[in-house]
PyMOL Python script that loads the backbone (N, CA, C, O; Angstrom):
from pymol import cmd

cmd.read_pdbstr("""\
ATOM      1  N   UNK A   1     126.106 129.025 130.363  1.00  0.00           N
ATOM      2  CA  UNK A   1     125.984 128.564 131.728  1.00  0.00           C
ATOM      3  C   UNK A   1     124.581 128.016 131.945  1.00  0.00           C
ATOM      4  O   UNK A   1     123.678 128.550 131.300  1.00  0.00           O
ATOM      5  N   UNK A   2     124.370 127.304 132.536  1.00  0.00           N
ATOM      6  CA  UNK A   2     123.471 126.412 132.805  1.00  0.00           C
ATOM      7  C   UNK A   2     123.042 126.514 134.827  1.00  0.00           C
ATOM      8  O   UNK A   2     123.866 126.744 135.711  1.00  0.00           O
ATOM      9  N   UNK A   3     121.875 126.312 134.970  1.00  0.00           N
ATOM     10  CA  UNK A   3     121.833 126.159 136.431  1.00  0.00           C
ATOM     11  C   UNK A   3     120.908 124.578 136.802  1.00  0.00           C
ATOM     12  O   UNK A   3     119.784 124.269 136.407  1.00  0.00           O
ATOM     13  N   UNK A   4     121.749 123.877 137.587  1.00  0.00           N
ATOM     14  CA  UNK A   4     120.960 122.341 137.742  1.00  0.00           C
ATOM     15  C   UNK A   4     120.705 122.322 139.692  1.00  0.00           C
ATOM     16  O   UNK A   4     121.451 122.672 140.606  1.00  0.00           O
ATOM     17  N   UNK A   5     119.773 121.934 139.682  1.00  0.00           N
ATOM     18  CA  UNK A   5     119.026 121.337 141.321  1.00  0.00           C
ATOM     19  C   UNK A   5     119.830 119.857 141.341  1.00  0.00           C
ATOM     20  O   UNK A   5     119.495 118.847 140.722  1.00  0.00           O
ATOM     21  N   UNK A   6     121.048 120.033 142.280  1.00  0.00           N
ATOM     22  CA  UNK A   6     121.245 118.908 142.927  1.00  0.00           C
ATOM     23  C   UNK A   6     120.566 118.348 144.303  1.00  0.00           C
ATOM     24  O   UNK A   6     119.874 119.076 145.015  1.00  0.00           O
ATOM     25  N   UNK A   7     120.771 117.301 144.532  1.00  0.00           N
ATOM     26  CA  UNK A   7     120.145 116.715 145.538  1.00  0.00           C
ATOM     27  C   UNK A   7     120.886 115.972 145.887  1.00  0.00           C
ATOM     28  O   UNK A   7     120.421 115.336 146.833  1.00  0.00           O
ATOM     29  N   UNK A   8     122.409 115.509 145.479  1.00  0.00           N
ATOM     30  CA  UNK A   8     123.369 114.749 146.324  1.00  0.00           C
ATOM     31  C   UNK A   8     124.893 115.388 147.022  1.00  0.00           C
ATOM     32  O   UNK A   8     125.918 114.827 147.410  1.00  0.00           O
ATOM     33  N   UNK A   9     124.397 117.041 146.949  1.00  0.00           N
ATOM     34  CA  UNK A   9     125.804 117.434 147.729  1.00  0.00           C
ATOM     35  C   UNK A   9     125.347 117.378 148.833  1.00  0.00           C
ATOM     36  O   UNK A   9     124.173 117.009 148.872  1.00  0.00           O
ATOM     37  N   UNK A  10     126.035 117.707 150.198  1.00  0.00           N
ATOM     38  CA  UNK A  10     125.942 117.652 151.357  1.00  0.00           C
ATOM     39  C   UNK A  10     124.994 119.654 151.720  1.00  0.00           C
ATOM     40  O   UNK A  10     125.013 120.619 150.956  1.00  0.00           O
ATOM     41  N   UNK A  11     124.576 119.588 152.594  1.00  0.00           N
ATOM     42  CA  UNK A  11     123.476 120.268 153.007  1.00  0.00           C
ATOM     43  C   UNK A  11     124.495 121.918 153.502  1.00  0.00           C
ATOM     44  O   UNK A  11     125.661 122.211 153.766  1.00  0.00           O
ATOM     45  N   UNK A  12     123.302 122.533 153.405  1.00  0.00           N
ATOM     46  CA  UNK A  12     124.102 124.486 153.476  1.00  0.00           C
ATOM     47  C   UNK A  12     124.557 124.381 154.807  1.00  0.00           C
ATOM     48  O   UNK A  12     123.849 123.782 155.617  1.00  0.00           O
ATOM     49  N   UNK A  13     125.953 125.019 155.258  1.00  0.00           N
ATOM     50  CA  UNK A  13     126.431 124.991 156.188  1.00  0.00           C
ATOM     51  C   UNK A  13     126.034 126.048 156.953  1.00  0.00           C
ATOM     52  O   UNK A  13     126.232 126.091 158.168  1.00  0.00           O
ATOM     53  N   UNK A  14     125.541 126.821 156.389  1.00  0.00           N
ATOM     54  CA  UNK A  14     124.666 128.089 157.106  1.00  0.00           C
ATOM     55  C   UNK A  14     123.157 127.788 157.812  1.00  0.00           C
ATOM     56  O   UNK A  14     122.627 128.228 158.833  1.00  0.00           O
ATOM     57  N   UNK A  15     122.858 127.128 157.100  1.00  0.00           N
ATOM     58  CA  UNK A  15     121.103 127.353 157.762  1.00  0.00           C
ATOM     59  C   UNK A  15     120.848 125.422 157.724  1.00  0.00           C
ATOM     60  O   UNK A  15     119.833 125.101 158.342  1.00  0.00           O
ATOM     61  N   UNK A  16     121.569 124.312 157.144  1.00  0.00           N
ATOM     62  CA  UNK A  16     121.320 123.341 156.702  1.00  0.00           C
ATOM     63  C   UNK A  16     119.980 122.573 156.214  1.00  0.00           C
ATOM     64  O   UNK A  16     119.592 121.437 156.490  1.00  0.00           O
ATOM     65  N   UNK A  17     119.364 123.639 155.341  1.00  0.00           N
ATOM     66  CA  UNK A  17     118.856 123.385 153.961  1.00  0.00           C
ATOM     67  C   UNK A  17     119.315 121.842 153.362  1.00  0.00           C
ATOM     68  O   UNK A  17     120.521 121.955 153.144  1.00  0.00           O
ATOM     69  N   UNK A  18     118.998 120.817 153.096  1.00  0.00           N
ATOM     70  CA  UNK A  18     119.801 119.441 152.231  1.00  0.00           C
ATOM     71  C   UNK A  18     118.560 119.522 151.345  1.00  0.00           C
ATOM     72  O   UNK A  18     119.014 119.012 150.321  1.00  0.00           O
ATOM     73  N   UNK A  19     117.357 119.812 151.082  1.00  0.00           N
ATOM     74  CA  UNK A  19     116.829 119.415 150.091  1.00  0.00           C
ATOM     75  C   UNK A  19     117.473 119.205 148.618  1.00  0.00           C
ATOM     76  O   UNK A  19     117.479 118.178 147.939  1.00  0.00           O
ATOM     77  N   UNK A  20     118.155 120.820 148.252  1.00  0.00           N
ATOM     78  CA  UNK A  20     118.694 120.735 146.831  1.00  0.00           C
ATOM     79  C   UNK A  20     119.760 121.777 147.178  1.00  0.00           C
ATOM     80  O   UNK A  20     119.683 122.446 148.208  1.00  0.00           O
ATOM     81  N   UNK A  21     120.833 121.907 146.228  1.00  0.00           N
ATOM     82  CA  UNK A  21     121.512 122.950 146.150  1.00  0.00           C
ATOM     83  C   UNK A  21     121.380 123.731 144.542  1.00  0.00           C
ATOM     84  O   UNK A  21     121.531 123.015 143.551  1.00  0.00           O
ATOM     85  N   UNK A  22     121.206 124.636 144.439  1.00  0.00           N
ATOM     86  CA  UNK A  22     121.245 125.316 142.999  1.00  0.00           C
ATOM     87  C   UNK A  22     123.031 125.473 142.869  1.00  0.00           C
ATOM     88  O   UNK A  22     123.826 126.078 143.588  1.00  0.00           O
ATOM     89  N   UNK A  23     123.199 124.790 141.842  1.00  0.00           N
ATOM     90  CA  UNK A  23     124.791 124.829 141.139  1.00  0.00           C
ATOM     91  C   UNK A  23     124.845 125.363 139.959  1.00  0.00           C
ATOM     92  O   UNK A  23     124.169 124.790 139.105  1.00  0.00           O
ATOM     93  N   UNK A  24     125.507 126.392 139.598  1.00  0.00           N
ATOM     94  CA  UNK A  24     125.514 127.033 138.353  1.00  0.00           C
ATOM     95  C   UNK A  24     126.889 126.382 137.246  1.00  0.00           C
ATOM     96  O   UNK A  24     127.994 126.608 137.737  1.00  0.00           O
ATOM     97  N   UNK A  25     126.921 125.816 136.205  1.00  0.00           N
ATOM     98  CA  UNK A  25     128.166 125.073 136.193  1.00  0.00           C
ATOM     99  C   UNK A  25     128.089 125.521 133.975  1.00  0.00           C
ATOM    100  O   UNK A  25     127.296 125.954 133.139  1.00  0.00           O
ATOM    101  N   UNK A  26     129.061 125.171 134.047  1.00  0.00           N
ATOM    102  CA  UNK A  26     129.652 125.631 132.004  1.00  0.00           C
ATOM    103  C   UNK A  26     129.382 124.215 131.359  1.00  0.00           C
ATOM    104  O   UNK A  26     128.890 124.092 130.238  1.00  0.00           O
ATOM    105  N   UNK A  27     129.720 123.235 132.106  1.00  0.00           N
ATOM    106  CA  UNK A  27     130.206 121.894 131.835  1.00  0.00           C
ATOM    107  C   UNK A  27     129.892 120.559 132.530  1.00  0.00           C
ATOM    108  O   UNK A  27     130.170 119.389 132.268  1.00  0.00           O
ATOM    109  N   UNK A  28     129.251 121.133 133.457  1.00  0.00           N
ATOM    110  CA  UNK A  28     128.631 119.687 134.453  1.00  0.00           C
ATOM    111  C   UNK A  28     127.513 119.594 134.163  1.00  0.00           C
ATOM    112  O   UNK A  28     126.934 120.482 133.538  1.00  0.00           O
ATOM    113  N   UNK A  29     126.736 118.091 134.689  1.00  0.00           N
ATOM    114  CA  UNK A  29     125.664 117.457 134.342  1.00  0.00           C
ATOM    115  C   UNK A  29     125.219 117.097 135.642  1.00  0.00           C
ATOM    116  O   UNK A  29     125.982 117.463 136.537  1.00  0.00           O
ATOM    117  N   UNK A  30     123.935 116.324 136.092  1.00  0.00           N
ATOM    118  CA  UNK A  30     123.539 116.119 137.346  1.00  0.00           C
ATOM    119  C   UNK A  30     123.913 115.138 138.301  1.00  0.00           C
ATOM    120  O   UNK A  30     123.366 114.872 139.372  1.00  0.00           O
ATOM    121  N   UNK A  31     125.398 114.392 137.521  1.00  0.00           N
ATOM    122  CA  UNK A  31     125.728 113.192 138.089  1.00  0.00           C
ATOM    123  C   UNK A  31     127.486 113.447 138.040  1.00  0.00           C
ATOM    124  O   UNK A  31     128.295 112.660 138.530  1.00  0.00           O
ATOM    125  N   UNK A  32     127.832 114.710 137.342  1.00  0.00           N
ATOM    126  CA  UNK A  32     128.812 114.874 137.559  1.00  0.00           C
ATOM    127  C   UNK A  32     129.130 116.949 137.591  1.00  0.00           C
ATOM    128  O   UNK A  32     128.649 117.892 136.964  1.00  0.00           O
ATOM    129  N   UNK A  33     130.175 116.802 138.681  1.00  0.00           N
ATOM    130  CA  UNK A  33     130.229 118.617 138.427  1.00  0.00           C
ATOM    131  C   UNK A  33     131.686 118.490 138.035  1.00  0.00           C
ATOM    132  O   UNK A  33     132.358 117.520 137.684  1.00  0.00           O
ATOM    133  N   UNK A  34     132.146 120.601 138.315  1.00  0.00           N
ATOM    134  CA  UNK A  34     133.554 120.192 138.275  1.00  0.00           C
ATOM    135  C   UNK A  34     134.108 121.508 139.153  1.00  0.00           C
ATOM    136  O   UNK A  34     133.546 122.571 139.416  1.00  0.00           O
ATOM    137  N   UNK A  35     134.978 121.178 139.379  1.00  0.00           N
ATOM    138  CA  UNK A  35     136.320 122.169 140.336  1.00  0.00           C
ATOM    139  C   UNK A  35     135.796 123.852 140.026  1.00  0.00           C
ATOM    140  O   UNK A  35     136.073 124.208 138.881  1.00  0.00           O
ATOM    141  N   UNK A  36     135.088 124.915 140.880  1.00  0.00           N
ATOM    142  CA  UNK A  36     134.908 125.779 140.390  1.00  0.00           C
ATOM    143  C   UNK A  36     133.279 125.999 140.149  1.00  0.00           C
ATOM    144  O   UNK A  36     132.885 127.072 140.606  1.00  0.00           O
ATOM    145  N   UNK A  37     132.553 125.417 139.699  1.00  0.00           N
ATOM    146  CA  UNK A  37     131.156 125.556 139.693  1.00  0.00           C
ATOM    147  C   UNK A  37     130.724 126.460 141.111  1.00  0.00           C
ATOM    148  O   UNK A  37     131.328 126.477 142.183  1.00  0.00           O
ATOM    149  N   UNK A  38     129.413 127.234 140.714  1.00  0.00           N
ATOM    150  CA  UNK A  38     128.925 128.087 141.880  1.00  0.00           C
ATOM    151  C   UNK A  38     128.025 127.659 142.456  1.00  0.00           C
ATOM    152  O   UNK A  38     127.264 127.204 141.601  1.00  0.00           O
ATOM    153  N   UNK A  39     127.541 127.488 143.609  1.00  0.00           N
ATOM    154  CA  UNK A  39     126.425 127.213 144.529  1.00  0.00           C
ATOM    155  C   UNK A  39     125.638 127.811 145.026  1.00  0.00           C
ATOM    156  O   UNK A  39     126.076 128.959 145.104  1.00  0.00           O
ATOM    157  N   UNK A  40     124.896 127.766 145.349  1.00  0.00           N
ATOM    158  CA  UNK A  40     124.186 128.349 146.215  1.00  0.00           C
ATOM    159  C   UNK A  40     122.638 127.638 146.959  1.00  0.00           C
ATOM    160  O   UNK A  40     121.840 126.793 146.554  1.00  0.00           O
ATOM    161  N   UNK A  41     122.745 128.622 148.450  1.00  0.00           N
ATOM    162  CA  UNK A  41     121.503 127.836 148.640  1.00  0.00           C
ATOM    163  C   UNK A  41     120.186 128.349 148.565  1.00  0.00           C
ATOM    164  O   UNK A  41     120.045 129.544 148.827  1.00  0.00           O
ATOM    165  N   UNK A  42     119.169 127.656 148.248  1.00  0.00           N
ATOM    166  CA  UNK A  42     118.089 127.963 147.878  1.00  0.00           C
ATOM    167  C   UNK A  42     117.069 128.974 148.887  1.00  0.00           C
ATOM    168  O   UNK A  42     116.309 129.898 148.597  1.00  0.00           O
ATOM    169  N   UNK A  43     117.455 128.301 150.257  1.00  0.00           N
ATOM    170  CA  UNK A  43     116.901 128.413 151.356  1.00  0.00           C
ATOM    171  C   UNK A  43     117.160 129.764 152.087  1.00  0.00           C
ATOM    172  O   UNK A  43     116.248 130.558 152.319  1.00  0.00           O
ATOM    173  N   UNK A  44     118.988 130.064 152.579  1.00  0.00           N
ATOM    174  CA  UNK A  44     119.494 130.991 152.866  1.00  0.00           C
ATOM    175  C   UNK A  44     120.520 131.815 151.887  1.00  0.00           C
ATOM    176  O   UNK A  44     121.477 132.433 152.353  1.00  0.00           O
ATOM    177  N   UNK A  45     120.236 131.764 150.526  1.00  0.00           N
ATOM    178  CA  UNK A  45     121.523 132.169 150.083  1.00  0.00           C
ATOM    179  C   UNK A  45     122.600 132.175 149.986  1.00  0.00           C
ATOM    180  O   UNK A  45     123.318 132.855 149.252  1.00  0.00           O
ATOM    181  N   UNK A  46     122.979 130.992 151.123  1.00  0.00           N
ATOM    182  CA  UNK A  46     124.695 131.602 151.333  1.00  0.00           C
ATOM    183  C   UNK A  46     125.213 130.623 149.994  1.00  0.00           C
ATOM    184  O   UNK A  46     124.565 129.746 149.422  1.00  0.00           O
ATOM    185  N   UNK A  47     126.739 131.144 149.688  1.00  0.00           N
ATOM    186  CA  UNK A  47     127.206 130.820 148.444  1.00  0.00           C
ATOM    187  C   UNK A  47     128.430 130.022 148.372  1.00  0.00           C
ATOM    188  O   UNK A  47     129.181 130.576 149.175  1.00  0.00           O
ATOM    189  N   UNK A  48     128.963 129.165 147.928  1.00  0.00           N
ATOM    190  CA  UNK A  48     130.102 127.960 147.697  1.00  0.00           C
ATOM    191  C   UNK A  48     130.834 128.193 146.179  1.00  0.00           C
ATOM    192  O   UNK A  48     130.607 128.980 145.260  1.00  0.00           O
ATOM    193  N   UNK A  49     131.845 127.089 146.390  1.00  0.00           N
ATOM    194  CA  UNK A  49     132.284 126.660 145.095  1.00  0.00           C
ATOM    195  C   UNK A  49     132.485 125.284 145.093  1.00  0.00           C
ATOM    196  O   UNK A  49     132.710 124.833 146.216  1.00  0.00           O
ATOM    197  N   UNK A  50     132.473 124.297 143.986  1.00  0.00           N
ATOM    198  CA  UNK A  50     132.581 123.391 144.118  1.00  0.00           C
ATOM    199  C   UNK A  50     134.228 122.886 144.275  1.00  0.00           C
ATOM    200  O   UNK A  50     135.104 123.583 143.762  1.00  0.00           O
ATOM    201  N   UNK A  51     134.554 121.720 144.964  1.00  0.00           N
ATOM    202  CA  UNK A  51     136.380 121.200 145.031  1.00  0.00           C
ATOM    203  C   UNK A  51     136.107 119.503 144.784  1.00  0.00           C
ATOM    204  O   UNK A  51     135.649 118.688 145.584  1.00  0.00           O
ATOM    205  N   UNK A  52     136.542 119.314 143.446  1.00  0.00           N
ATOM    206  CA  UNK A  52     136.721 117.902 143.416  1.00  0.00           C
ATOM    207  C   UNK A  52     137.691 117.164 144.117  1.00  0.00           C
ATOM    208  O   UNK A  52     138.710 117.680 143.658  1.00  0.00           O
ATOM    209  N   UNK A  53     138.075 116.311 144.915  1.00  0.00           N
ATOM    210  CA  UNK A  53     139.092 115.665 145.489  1.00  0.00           C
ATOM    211  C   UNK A  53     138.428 113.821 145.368  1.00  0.00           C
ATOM    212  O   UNK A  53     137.237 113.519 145.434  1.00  0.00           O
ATOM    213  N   UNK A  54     139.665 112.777 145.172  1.00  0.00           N
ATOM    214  CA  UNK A  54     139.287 111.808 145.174  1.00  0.00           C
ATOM    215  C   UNK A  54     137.703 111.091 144.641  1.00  0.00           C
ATOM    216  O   UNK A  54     136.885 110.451 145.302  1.00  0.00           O
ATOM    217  N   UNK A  55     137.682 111.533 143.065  1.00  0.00           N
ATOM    218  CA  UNK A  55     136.550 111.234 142.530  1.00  0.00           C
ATOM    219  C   UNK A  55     135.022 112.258 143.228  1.00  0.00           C
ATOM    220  O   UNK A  55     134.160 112.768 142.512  1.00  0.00           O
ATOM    221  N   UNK A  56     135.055 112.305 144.335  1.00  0.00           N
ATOM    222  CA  UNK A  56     134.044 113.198 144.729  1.00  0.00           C
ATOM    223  C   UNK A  56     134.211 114.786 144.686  1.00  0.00           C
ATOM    224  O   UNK A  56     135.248 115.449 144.687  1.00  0.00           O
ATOM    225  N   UNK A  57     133.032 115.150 144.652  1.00  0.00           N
ATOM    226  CA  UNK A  57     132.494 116.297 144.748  1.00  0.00           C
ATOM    227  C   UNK A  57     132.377 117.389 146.116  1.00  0.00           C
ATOM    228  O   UNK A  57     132.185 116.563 147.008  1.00  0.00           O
ATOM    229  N   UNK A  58     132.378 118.355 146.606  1.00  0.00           N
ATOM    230  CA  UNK A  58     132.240 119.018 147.789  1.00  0.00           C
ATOM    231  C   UNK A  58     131.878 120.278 147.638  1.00  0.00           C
ATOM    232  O   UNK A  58     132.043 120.794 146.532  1.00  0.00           O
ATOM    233  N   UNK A  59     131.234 121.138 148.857  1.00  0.00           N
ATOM    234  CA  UNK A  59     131.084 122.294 148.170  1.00  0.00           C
ATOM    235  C   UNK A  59     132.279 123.001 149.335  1.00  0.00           C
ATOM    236  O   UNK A  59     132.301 122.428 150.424  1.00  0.00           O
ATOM    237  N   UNK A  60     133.035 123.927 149.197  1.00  0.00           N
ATOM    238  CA  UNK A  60     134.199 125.099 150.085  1.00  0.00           C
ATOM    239  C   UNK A  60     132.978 126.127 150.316  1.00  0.00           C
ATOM    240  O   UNK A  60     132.811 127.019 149.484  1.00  0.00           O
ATOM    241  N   UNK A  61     132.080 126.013 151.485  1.00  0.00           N
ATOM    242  CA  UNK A  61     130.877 127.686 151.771  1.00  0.00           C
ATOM    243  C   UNK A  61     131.936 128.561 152.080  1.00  0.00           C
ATOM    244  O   UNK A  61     132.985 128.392 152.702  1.00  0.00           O
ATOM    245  N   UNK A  62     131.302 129.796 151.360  1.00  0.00           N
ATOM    246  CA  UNK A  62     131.797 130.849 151.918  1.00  0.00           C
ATOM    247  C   UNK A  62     131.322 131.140 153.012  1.00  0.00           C
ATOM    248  O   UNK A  62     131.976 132.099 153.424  1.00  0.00           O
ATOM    249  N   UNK A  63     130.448 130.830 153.829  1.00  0.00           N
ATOM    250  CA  UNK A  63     130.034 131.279 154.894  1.00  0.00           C
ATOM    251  C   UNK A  63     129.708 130.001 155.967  1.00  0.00           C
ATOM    252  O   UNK A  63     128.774 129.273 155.631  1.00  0.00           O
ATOM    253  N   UNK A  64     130.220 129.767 156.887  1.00  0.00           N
ATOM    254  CA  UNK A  64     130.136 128.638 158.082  1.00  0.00           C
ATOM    255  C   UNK A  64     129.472 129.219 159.215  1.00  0.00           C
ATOM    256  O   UNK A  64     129.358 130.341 159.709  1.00  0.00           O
ATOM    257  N   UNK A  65     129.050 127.980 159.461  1.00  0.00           N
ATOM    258  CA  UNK A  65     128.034 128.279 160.737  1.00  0.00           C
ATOM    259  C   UNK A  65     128.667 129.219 162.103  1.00  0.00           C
ATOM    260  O   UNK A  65     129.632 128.597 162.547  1.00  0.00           O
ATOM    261  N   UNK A  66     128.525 129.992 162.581  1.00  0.00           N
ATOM    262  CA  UNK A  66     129.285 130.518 163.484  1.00  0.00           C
ATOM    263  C   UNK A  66     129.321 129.795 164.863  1.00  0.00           C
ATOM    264  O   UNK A  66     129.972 130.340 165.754  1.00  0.00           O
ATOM    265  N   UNK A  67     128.804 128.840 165.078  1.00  0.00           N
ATOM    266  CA  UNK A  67     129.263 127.909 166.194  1.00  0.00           C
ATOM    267  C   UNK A  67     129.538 126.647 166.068  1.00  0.00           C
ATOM    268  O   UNK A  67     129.901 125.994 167.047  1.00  0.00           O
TER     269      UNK A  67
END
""", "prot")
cmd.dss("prot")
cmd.show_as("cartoon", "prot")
cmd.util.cbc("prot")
cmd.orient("prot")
């Protein structure tokens, strides 16, 4: 496992952090991830997984903003 600093997913839904996200991944590179990779944010901790749909990338947070 490998851990890479992205800078093109969309920003922590908890605290919205966008600088970088730390992605922990078996098999992805910095221009591509895959279905399943772990996230997290740097800033607040909170934690994701990645969901490929239609060529792109996304992260599913486990934790959403409460308002």
């Amino acid at each position: 496992m490998k851990s890479l600093k992205i800078t093109w997913l969309e920003s922590c839904s908890l605290c919205g952090f966008s600088e970088y996200l730390d992605v922990t991944t078996e098999r992805g590179i910095g221009c591509y991830l895959w279905d399943g990779d772990k996230v997290k944010c740097p800033n607040c901790g909170n934690t994701g997984e990645i969901i490929c749909e239609d060529g792109g990338a996304f992260v599913n947070w486990h934790t959403e903003t409460p308002f």
